[in-house]
Structure formats: C-alpha cells, structure tokens
C-alpha atoms as one frame of an Amber mdcrd trajectory, in Angstrom:
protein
   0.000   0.000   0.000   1.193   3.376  -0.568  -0.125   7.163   0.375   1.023
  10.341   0.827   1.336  12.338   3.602   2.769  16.172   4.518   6.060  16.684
   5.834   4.816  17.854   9.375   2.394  14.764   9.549   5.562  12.750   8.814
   7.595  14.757  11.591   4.593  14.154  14.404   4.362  10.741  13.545   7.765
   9.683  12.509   7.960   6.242  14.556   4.506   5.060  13.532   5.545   5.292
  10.124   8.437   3.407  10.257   6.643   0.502  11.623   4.554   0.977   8.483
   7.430   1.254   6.376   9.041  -1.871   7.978   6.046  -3.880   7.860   5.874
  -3.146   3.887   4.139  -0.072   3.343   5.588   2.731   1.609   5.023   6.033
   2.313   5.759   9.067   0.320   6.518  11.800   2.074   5.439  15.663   0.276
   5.904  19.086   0.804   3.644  21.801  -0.226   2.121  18.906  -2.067   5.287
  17.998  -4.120   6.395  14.440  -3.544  10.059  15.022  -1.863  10.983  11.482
   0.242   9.823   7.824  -0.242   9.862   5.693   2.859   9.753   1.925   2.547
  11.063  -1.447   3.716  14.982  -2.009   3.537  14.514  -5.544   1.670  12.338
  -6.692  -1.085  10.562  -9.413   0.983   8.615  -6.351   2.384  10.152  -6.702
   6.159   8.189  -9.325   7.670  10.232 -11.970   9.808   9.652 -15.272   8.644
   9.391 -18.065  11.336  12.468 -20.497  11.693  11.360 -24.037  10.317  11.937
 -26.934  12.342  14.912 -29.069  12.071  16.759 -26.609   9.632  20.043 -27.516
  10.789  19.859 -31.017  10.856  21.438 -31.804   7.578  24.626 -29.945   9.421
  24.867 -31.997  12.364  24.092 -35.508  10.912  28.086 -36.234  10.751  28.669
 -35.387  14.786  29.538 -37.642  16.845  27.531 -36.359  19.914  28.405 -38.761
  22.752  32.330 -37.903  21.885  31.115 -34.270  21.652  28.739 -34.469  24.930
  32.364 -35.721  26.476  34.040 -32.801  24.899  31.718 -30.082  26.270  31.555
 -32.164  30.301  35.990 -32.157  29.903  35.832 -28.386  29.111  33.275 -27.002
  31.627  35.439 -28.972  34.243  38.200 -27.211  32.964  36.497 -23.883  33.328
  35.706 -24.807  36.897  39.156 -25.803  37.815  40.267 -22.698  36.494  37.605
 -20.727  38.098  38.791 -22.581  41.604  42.110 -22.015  41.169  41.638 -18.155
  40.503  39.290 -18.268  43.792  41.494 -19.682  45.969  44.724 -16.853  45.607
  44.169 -14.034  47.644  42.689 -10.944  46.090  45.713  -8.204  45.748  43.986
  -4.835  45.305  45.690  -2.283  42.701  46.707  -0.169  45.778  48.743  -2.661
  47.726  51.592  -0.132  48.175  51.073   2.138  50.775  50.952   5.394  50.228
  53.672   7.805  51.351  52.097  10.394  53.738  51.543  14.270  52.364  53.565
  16.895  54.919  51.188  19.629  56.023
C-alpha cells in the first residue's frame, strides 16, 4: 500500500511510520504537495520476519559424533571450573597494595 502524507504529519508521527514502512508499506513523504521522500522497507521481501522451520540444521549436524562431543563439552566445563577454583582460591591483591607515602602539612 502506498499514500502520501505532509512533511509535518511525517515529523509528528515519525515512529509510527516506520513501523509501516518496515512492515511493507511505503510512504511518500510531500511538501507543499510535491512528492520530496519515499519511505519503505529495507529488503524486497517487504520486512516481515519469517518463522524459523523446524529441524533446519539437521542436515549440518548428521556427521557429529555427539556422545564424543557431549564428552568434549563435560571435559571443558570442568576445565572452566578448575580454572575458576584455582583463581578463587589466591588471595585478592587490590591495585593499591603499596602504601601510600604520607603528604607533609
């Protein structure tokens, strides 16, 4: 769908008319009754989100092995945690350990 509005309609009601615009309409945008701006959707599939099919990836991950990767992920996240321990465990040494030397009055 497309229509025409005025320049200071378009100002007032800039954000409604991007929703338009992204939903598919276009809008052309005049002043003093000349046609100056078009606003429309960025693609040619008119804006609207299409929803994800189900099992669009599974061609992909037909070749995994997913008990060896299952083992993979368990043997990292352990690692994480043993790292995460480790980094626990040593005493916190704040960026101002040195003392300060003391200002003379």
């Amino acid at each position: 769908m497309s229509r025409q509005i005025n320049l200071y309609e378009a100002k007032t009601q800039l954000s409604r008319l991007v929703d338009e615009a992204a939903n598919g309409d276009t809008i052309i945008i005049a002043k003093d009754g000349k046609p100056m701006a078009k606003l429309g959707p960025l693609s040619g599939d008119s804006g609207r989100k299409q929803p994800r099919k189900l099992g669009q990836m599974s061609e992909q991950a037909r070749g995994i092995d997913w008990i060896q990767w299952w083992r993979d992920w368990k043997a990292a996240d352990r690692a994480i945690e043993a790292d995460f321990e480790a980094a626990a465990a040593k005493p916190f040494v704040s960026a101002h350990a040195k003392p300060r030397p003391k200002r003379r009055r």
